[in-house]
C-alpha distance (Angstrom), angle and dihedral (degrees) to the residues before:
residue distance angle dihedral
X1 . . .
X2 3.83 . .
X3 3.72 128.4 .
X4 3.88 121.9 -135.2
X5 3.71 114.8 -164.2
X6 3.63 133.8 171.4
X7 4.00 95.0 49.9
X8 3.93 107.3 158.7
X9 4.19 108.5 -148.2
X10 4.14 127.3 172.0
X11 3.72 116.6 -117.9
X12 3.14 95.8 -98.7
X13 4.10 103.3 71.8
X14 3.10 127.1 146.5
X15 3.70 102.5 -129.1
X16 3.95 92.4 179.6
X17 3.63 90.2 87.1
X18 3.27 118.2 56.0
X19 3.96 99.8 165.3
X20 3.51 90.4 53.9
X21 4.21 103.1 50.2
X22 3.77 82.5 49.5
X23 3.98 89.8 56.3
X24 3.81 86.6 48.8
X25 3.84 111.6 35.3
X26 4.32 89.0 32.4
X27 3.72 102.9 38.1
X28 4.10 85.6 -138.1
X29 3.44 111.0 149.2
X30 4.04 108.5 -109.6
X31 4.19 87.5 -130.8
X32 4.10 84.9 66.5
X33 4.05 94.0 51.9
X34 3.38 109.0 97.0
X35 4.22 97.3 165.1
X36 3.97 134.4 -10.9
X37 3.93 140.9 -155.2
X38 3.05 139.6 -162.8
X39 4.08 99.7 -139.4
X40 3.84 109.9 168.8
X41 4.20 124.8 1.1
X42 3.85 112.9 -178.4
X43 4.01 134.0 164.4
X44 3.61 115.0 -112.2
X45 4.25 102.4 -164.0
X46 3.64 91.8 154.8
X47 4.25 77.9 125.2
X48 3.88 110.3 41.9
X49 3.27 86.1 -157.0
X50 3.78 93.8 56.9
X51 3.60 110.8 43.0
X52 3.58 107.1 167.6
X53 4.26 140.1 133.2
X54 3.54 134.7 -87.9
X55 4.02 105.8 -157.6
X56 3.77 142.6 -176.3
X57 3.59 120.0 -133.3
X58 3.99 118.2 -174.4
X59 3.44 110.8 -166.6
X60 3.78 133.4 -167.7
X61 4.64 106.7 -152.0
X62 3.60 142.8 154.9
X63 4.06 107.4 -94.3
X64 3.88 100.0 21.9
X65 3.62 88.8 166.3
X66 3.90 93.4 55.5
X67 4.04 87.4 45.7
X68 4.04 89.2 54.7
X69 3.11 96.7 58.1
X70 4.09 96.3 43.9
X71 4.13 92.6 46.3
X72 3.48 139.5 91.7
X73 3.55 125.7 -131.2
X74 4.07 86.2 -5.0
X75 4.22 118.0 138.9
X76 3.89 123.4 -178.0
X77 4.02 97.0 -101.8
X78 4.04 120.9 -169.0
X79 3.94 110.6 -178.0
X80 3.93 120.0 -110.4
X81 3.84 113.4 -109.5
X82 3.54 118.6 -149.6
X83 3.90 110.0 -147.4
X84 4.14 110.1 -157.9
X85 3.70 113.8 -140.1
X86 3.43 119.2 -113.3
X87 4.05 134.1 -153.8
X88 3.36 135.0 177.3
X89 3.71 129.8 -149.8
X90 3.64 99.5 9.7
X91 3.67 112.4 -151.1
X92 3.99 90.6 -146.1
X93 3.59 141.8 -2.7
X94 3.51 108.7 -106.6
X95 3.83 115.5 -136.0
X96 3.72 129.5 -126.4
X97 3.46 124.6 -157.5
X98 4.04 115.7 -156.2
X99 3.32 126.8 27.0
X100 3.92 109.5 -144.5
X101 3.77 124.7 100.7
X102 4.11 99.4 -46.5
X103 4.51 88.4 46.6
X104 3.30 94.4 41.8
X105 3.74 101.4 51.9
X106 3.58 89.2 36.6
X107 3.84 85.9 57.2
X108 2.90 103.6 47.4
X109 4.13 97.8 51.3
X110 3.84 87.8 43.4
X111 4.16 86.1 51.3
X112 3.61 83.3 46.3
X113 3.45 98.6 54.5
X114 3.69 94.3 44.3
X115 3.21 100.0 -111.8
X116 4.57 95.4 126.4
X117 3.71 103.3 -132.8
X118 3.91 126.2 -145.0
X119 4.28 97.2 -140.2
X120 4.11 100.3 -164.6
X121 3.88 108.4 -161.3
X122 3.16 122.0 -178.1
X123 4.11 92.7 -158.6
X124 3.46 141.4 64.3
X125 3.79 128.8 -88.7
X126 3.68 117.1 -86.5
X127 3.64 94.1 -94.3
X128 3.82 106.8 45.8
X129 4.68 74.8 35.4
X130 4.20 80.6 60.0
X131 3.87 90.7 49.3
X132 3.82 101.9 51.8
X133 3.97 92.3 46.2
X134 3.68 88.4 51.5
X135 4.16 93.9 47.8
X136 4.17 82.9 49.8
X137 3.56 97.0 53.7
X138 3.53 101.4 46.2
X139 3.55 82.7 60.4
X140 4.26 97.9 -88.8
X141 3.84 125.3 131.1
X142 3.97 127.0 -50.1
X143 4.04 106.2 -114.6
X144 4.03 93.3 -154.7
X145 3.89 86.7 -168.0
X146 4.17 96.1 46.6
X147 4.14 111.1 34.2
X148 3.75 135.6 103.0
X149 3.53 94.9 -54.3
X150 3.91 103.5 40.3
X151 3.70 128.0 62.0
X152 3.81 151.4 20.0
X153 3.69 103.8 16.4
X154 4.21 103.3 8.9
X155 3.65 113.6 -110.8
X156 3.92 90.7 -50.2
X157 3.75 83.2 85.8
X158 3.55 96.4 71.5
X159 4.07 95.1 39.7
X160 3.86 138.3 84.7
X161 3.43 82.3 -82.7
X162 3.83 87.5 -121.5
X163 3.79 121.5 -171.7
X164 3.58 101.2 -173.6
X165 3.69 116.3 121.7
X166 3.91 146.1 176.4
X167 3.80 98.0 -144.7
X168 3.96 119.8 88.9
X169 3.53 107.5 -154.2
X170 3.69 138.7 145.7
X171 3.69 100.1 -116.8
X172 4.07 87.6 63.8
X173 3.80 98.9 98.2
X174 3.38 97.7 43.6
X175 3.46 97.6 62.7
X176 3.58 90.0 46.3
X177 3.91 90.9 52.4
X178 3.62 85.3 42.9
X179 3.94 96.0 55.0
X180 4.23 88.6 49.3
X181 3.91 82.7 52.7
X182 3.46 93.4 60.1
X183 3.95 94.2 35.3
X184 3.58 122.4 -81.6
X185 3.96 117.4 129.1
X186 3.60 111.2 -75.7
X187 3.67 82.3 -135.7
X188 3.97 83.2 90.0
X189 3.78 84.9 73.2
X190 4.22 92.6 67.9
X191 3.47 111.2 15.1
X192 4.11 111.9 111.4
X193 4.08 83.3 -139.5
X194 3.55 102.1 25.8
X195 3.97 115.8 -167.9
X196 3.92 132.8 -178.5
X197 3.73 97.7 -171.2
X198 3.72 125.7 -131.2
X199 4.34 89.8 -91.8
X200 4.18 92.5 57.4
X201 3.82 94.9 31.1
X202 4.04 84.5 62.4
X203 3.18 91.2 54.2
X204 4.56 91.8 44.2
X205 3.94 80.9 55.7
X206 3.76 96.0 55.9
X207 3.69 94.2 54.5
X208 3.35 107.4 45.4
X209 3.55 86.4 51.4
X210 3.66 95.3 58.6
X211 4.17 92.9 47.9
X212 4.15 83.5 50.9
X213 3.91 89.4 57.2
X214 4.09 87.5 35.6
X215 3.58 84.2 59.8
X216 3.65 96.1 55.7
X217 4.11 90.7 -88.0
X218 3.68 120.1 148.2
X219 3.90 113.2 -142.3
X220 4.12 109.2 -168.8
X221 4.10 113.3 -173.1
X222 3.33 122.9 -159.9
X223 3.49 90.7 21.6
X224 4.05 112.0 133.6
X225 3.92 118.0 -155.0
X226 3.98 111.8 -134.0
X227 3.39 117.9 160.1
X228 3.57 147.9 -12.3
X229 3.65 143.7 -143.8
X230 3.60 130.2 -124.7
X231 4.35 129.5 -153.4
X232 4.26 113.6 -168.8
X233 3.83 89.8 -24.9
X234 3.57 104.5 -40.8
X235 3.41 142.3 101.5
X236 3.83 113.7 -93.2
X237 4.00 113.8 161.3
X238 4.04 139.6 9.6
X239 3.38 115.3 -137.8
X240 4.00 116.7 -157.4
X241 4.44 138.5 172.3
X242 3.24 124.2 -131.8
X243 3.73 125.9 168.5
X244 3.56 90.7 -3.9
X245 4.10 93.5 -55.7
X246 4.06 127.5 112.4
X247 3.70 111.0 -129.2
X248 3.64 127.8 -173.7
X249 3.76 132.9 -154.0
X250 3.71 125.7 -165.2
X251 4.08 108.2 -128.2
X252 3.84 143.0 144.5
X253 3.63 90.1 -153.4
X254 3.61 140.8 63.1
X255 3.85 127.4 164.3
X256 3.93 108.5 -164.7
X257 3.68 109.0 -148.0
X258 3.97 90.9 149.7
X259 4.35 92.8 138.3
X260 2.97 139.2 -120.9
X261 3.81 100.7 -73.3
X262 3.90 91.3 56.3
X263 3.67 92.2 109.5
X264 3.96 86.6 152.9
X265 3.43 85.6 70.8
X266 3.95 101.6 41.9
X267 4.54 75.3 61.7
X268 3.68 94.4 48.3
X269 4.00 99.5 47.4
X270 3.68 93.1 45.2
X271 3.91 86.3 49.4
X272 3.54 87.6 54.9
X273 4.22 96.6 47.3
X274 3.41 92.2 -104.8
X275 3.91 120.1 170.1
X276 4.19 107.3 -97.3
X277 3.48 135.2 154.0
X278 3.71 130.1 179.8
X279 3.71 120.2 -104.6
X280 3.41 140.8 -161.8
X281 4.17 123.0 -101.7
X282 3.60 139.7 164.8
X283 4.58 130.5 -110.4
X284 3.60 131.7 -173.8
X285 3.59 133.8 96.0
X286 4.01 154.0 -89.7
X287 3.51 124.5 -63.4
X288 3.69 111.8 -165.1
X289 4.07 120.4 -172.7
X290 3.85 119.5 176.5
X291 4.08 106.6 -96.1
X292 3.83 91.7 -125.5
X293 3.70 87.0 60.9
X294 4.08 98.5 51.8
X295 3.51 91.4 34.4
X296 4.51 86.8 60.3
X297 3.40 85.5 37.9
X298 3.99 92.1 53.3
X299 3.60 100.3 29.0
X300 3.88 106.5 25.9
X301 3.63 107.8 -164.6
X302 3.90 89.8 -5.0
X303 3.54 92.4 75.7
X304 3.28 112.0 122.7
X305 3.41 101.8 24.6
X306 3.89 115.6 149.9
X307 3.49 95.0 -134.6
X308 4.37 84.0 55.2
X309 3.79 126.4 79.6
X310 3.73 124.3 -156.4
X311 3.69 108.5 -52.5
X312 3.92 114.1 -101.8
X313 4.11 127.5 -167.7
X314 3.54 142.2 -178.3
X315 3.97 121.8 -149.6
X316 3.99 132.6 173.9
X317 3.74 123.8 -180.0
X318 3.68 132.6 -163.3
X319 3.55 122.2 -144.4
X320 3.78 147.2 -146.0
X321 3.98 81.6 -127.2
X322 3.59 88.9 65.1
X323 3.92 84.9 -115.8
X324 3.61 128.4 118.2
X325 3.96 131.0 -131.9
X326 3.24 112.8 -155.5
X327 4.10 137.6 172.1
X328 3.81 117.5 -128.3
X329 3.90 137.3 -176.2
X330 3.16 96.9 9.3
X331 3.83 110.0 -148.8
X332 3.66 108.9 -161.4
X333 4.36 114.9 -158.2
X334 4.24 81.7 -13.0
X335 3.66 133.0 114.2
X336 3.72 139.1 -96.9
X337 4.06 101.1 -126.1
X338 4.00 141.6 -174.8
X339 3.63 109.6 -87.7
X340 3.61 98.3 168.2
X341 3.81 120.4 137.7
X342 3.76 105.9 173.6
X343 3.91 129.4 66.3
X344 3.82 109.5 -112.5
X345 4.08 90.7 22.5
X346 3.32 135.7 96.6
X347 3.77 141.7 -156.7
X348 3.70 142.8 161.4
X349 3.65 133.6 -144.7
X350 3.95 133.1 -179.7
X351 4.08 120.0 -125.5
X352 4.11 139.2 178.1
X353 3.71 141.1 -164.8
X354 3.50 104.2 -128.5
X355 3.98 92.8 -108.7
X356 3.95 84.2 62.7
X357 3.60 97.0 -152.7
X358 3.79 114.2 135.1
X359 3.93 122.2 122.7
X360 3.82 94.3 -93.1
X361 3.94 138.7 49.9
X362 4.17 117.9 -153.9
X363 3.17 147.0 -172.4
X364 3.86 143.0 -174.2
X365 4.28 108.0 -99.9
X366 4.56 92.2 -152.2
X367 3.64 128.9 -179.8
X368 3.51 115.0 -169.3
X369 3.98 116.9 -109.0
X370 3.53 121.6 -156.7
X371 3.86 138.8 -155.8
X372 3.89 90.0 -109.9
X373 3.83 87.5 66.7
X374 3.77 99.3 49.4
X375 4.28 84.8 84.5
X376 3.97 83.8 -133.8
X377 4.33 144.1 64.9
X378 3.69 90.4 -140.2
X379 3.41 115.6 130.4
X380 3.73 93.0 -128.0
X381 3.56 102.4 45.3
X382 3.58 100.2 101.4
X383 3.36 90.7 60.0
X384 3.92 88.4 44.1
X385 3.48 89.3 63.5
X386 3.59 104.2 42.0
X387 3.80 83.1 54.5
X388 3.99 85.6 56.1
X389 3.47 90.7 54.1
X390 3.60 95.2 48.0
X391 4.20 98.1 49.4
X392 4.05 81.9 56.7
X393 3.70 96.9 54.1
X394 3.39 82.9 45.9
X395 3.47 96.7 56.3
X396 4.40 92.5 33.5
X397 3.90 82.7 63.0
X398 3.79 95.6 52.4
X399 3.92 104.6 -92.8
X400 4.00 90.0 -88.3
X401 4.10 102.2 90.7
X402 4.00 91.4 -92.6
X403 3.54 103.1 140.7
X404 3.85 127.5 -126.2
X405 3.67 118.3 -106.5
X406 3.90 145.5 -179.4
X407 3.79 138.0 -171.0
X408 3.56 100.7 -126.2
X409 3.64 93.5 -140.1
X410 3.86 86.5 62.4
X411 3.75 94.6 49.2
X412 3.30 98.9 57.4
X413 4.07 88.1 49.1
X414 3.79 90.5 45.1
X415 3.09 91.7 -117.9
X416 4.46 126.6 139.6
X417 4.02 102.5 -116.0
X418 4.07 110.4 -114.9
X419 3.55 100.6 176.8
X420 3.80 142.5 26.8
X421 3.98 120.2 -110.4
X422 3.61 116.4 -157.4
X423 3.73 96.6 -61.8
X424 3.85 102.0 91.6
X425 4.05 116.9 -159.9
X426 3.55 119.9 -99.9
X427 3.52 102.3 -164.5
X428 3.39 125.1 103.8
X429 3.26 137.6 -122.3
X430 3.79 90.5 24.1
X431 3.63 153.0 -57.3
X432 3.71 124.1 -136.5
X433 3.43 118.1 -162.8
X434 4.31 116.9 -102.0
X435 3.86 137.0 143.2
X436 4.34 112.3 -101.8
X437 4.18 73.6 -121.5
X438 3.53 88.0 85.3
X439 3.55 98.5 50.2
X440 3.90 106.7 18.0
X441 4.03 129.0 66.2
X442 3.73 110.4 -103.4
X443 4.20 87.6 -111.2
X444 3.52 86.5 57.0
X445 3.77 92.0 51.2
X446 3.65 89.6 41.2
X447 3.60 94.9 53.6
X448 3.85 102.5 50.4
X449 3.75 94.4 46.9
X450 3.93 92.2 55.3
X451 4.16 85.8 32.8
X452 4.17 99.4 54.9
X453 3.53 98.4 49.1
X454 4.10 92.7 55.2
X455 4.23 83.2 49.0
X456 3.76 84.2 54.6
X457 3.76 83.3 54.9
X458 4.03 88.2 58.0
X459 3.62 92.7 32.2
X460 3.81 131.5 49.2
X461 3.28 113.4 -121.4
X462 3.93 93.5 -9.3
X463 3.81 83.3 129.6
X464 3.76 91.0 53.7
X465 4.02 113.1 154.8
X466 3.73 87.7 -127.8
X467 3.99 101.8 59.0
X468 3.65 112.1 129.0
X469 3.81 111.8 -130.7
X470 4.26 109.1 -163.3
X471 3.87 118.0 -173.3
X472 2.87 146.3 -101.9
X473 3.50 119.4 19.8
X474 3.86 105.7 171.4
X475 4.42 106.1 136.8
X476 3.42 92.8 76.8
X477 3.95 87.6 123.7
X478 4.17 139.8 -28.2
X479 3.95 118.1 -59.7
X480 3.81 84.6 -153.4
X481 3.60 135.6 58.8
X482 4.11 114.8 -148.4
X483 3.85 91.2 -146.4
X484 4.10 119.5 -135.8
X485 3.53 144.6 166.9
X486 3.73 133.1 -107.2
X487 3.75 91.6 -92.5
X488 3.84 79.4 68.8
X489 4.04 93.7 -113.8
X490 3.55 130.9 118.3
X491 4.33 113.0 -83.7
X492 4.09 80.5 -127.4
X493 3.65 110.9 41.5
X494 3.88 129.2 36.0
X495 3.70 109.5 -133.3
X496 3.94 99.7 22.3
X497 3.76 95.0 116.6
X498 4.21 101.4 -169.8
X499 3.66 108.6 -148.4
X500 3.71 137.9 -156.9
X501 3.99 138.7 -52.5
X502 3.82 93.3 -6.3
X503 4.07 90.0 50.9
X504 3.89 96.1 49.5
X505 4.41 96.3 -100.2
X506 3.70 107.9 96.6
X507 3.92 139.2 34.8
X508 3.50 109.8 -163.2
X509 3.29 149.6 22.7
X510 4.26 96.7 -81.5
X511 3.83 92.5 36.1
X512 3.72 92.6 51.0
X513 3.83 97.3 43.8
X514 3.51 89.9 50.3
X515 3.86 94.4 53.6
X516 4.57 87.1 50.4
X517 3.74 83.4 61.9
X518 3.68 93.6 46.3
X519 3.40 89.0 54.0
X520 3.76 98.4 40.9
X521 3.58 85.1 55.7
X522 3.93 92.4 59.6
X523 3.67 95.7 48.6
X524 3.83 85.3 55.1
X525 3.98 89.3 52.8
X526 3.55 96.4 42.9
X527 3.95 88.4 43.1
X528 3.85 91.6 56.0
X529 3.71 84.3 44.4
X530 3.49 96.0 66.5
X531 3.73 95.9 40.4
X532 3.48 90.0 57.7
X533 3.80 93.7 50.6
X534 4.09 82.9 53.0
């Protein structure tokens, strides 16, 4: 099989015939074509004039050899087979604790490889999950155990369901093939910024969850890890509540994919002498723009275009501060939502249906925070003072889970916003109007008033007067770092596997699945390890 990249098509492809845009955009005789892909599609509007695709084509023909040497931009390409552990006999079932991207993949390898798996998740399923977010933001009580952050799925759930990742790593495709399995599009597989969106990832998390228990998995909601128990060193039990009961199982594994929003369980490892070391992360807030805008901003005349979706972007500015501004999950035509998870605290978050077609696009507005301005070497301190920051956004929007928000135009002035442009909030249940001063460090506030106006430079009308800005964003990723060793278990406890976002080694959905199977697959080797030393 050969891979041919860099093929330049209009927007108006056909992509239902494969055979035949190779013929035309190739010059390969049809005769020679024994299969095509599609392998990668992505929008190149570097010329708003010339919006167009750049695709992928892998192609399976009689005299490959002859056709590498005759093609442009063409490599010899053999796809990357992901072999599943296996192990027989296990002398446990090793626990996992979280079930979001990091417990679910590392279920669902573990189930594959026989192995049973105990998942431990302190939220609800997606459904009953669905039902408690919807109560909060039409203004109903905060479940702190089942919200945006906890249950079914992780916080992923409630996202753009973005795939895109930094990491390069073998494991990649077959969580993407893996997702399509269980339901999301298969245009995941080809897409250069592949997204399921939060309505078909739901639907992703439901069935892998029923192949883990297929496989002889156990999946326990509403089941809260709190402790464990340790014999010469090593990890020997799990302990867990649910309904108001301790329960206890007997294990020599535990993988620890509890999020980053677990800060219940930053308290209780450090209690117990646990390895942690602060980390870096990122605060500031929402900026929402109306789609139509970004999308002419993106597209020019393009926008619009059937073949288009909503226009997306990705910005980072460097500072005379020495800070950075930066834009994160972006959330094209989506929603900026409540993703708070603590009584008195508040946080935002952005989301999007995969169609991505509400009024507004958003996007996260970060500067980077760094141990030197937590004030203390704890471990914990980082989350200490994102908690801080929290309780005053909290109290900026009026102590009832209305979010704090600012005209942009009126930021900039320093002035308090009064009125609404033409960017209308999002959020639900509220916003009420207050300056990020009240909620936001001054370098913070510093940095994205110098930092928007150079992404208006890069982006029309990114700088508009009308942008809404929505506080506080501040769970972009983990404060703390749950420190382990390259056999992927914690430097103080044998058979505490730490696992993903929530443990400082992932940032995303992909990245963070990806590091659940690594992890899965060292509980398998250490598991056979010990059988063979029976």
């Amino acid at each position: 099989m050969i891979r041919v990249g860099g093929i330049r098509v209009s927007l108006d492809t056909d992509f239902s015939d494969l055979v035949t845009l190779c013929v035309k955009k190739i010059r390969i005789s049809r005769e020679r074509i024994k299969t095509v892909r599609l392998a990668k599609k992505s929008v190149d509007a570097r010329k708003k004039n010339d919006v167009h695709f750049i695709i992928s084509l892998d192609i399976e023909a009689k005299g490959e050899e002859s056709l590498l040497k005759s093609l442009k931009n063409a490599e010899k390409y053999e796809p990357v087979r992901y072999k599943v552990p296996v192990i027989e006999n296990a002398p446990y079932r090793p626990v996992i604790a979280g079930f979001g991207p990091a417990g679910m993949f590392a279920a669902l390898v573990l189930a594959m490889a026989g192995a049973k798996p105990i998942v431990l998740e302190r939220g609800g399923d997606v459904d009953s999950r669905c039902r408690a977010v919807e109560e909060f933001q039409n203004g109903g009580r905060l479940d702190t155990e089942c919200n945006i952050q906890f249950g079914e799925g992780g916080a992923g759930t409630f996202s753009d369901g973005k795939l895109t990742t930094g990491i390069k790593d073998r494991r990649i495709g077959w969580v993407f093939e893996r997702l399509v399995e269980f339901g999301a599009p298969d245009e995941i597989l080809y897409l250069a910024k592949p997204h399921i969106g939060t309505d078909k990832l739901r639907g992703a998390v439901k069935a892998l969850r029923e192949r883990v228990k297929a496989l002889g998995g156990e999946v326990c909601f509403n089941s809260r890890f709190c402790g464990f128990e340790t014999e010469n060193g090593r990890l020997s039990a799990v302990s867990y509540i649910r309904n108001g009961e301790k329960h206890t199982i007997n294990t020599g594994s535990l993988i620890l994919a509890s999020g980053h929003s677990a800060r219940d369980v930053f308290e209780l490892l450090y209690d117990e002498n646990i390895d942690l070391s602060q980390k870096s992360f990122s605060v500031g807030v929402r900026a929402e723009h109306l789609r139509k805008d970004i999308d002419r901003a993106m597209y020019g005349d393009f926008a619009g275009h059937p073949a288009l979706k909503a226009a997306d972007y990705k910005l980072a500015v460097h500072l005379p501060n020495g800070r950075t501004l930066y834009t994160f999950c972006m959330c094209p035509g989506g929603y900026v939502v409540a993703a708070s998870s603590e009584e008195g605290r508040l946080a935002v978050n952005g989301m999007s249906c995969f169609a991505r077609d509400a009024e507004n696009s958003n996007s996260a507005l970060l500067v980077n925070v760094d141990p030197a301005d937590y004030g203390s070497d704890h471990p914990l301190a980082g989350m200490y003072f994102q908690r801080e920051l929290e309780e005053k956004a909290f109290i900026a929007g009026g102590r009832d889970y209305h979010a704090p928000a600012a005209v942009l135009g009126d930021f900039l002035e320093g002035r308090i916003s009064r009125k609404l442009g033409r960017v209308k909030p999002s959020y639900r249940p509220a916003v009420r109007f207050a300056p990020p001063e009240e909620y936001l460090p001054d370098f913070v506030c510093e940095s994205l008033r110098l930092g928007i106006k150079e992404m208006g430079k890069k982006i029309r009308g990114f700088d508009d007067k009308d942008t809404l800005l929505t506080g506080i964003e501040s769970r972009s990723s983990s404060p703390v770092r749950i420190n382990r060793g390259e056999d992927l278990q914690s430097l103080s406890l044998k058979g505490l596997y730490p696992c993903g976002e929530g443990a400082g080694y992932a940032g995303g959905i992909v990245s963070a699945a990806v590091d659940g199977m690594k992890c899965a697959e060292a509980v398998c080797e250490r598991m056979e390890g010990q059988l063979n030393s029976i």
